[in-house]
C-alpha positions in Angstrom: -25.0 42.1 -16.7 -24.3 39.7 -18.9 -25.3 39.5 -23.0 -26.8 36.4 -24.8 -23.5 36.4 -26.8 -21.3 37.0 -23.6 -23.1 34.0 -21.7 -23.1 31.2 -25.2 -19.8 32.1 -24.7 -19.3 31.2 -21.3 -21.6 27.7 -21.8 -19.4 27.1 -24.6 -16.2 27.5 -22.6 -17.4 25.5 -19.4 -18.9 22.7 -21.5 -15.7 22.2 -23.2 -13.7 22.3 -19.9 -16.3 19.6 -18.1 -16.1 17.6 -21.2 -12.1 16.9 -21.1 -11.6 15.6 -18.1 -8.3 14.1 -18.3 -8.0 10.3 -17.1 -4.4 11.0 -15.5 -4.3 13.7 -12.8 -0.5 14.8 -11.7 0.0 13.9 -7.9 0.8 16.6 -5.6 0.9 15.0 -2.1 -0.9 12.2 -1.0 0.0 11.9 2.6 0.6 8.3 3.9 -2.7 5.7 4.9 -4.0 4.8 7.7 -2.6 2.2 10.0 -3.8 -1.2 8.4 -6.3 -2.8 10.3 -8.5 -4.0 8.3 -6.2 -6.4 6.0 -7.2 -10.2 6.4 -4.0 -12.5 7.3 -3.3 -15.0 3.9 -0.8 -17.9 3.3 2.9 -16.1 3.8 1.7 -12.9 5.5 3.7 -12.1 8.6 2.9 -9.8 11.5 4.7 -8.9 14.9 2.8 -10.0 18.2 4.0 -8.2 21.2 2.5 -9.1 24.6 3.6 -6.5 27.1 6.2 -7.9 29.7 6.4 -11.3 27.8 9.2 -11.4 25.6 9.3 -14.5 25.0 5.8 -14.5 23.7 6.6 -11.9 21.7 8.1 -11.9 18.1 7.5 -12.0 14.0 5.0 -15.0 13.2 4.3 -16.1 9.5 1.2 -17.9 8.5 1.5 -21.2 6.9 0.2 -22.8 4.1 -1.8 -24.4 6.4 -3.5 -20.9 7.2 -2.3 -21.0 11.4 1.0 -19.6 13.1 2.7 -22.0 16.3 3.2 -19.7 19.2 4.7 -21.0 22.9 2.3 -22.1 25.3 -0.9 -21.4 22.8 -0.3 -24.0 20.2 -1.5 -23.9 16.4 -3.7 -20.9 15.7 -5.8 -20.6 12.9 -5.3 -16.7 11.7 -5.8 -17.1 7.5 -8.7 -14.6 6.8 -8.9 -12.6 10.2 -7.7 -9.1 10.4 -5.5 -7.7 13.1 -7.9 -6.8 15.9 -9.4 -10.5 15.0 -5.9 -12.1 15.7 -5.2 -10.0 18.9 -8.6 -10.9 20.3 -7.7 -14.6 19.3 -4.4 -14.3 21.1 -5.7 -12.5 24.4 -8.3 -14.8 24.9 -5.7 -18.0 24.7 -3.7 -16.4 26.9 -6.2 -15.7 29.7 -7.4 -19.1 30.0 -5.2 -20.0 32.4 -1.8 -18.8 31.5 -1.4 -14.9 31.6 -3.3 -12.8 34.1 -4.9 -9.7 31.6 -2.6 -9.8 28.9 -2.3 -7.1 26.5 -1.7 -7.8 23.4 -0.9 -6.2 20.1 -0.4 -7.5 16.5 1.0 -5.3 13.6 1.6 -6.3 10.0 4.8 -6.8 8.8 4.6 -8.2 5.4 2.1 -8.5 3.1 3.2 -11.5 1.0 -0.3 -12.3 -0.1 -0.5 -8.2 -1.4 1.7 -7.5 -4.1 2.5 -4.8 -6.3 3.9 -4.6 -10.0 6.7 -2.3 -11.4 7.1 -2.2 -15.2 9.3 -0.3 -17.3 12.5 1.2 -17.1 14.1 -0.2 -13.7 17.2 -2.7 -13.1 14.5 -5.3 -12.0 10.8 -5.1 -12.7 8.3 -7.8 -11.6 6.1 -8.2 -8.5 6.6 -7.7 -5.2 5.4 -7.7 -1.6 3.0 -4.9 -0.7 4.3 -3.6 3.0 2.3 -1.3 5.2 3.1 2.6 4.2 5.9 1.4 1.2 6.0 4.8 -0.6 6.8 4.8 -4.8 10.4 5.4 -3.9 10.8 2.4 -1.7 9.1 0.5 -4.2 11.4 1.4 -7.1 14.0 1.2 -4.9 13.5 -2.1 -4.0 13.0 -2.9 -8.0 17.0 -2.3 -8.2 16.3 1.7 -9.1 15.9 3.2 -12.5 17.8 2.8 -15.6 19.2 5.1 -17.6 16.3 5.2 -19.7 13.9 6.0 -17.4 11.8 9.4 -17.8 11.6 9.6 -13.5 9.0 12.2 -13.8 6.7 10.5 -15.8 6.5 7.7 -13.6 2.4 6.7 -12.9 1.1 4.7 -11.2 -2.4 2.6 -11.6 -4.9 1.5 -9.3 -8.3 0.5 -8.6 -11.0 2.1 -6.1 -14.2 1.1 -5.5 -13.8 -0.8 -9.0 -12.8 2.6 -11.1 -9.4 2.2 -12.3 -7.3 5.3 -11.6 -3.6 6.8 -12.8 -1.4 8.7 -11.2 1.3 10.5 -12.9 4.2 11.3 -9.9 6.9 13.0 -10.5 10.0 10.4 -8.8 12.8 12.1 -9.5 11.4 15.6 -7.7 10.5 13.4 -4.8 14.1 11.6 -4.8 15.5 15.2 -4.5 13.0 16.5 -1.6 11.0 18.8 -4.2 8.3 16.9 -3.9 5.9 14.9 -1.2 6.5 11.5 -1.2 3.6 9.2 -2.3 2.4 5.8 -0.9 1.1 2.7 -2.6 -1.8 0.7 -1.9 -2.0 -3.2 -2.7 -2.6 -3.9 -6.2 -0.9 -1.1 -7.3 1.0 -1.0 -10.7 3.6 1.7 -11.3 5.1 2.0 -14.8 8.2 4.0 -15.4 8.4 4.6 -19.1 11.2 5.3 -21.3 12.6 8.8 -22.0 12.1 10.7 -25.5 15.2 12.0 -26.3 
């Protein structure tokens, strides 16, 4: 049984926990998204179209400034603001009226052009760049011309926003680079910083 004193104490101790909450959490694993279905096609975004036993149907399409993609036999297609499942139902239905018997078709993105992310800090080329479906914070840095010598690789973190709450993550890039660690994927929007060592 507890004593006044002995449970003050305990208040006093679980207050002062729930009242430092930190803002940056360390990442442990966060395993990779869900397939993206639900991204709307801008101005430069690209996706694959593969309509089974039509090759020549089949292939990379980029949307134009114009907001439509040009496929054989279809024409001009308007695709700016519909998701996948939008475009394939688009697609499928061209197809069916009078040139393919039940085609099946599938569209998956390929690059994101009109979803970037941001790298700052201490790698060879920082800037913004295209988000692509499951790019992990390796590939990302990677693809920012890798760290510099500078770079505290562990203290990497990376910033986003969720249902309008901004949120950092603190990953740990050089334990993932050396298989300690799970790998960690990025979401559009996403801004990683990799700051500078304190020697």
């Amino acid at each position: 049984m507890m004593t006044r004193s002995s449970m003050w104490w305990a208040a006093l101790v679980l207050g002062g926990i729930v009242g430092c909450v930190p803002t940056t959490k360390t990442v442990v694993e966060v395993p990779p998204p869900a397939p993206v279905v639900d991204y709307t096609f801008e101005v430069g975004d690209t996706f694959e179209v593969k309509i089974y036993g039509e090759a020549d149907l089949s292939g990379a399409y980029r949307v134009t400034a114009d907001g439509i993609i040009t496929m054989p036999l279809i024409g001009d297609l308007k695709v700016q603001g519909l998701n996948q499942s939008q475009v394939a139902k688009l697609i499928t239905k061209k197809l069916a009226d009078g040139l393919l018997r039940d085609p099946q078709v599938i569209v998956s993105v390929k690059e994101m052009a009109s979803k970037k992310i941001i790298i700052i800090g201490q790698v060879s080329k920082p800037g913004t760049f295209n988000y692509t479906p499951l790019m992990s914070v390796l590939e990302a840095i990677t693809g920012a011309g890798g760290f510099t010598q500078l770079a505290a690789k562990n203290d990497t973190t990376i910033t986003r926003n969720e249902d309008g709450k901004k949120t950092t993550l603190k990953v740990p890039v050089e334990e993932i680079g050396e298989g300690k660690a799970k790998n960690v994927y990025l979401k559009p929007g996403d801004i990683i910083n990799v700051p500078e060592r304190i020697f």
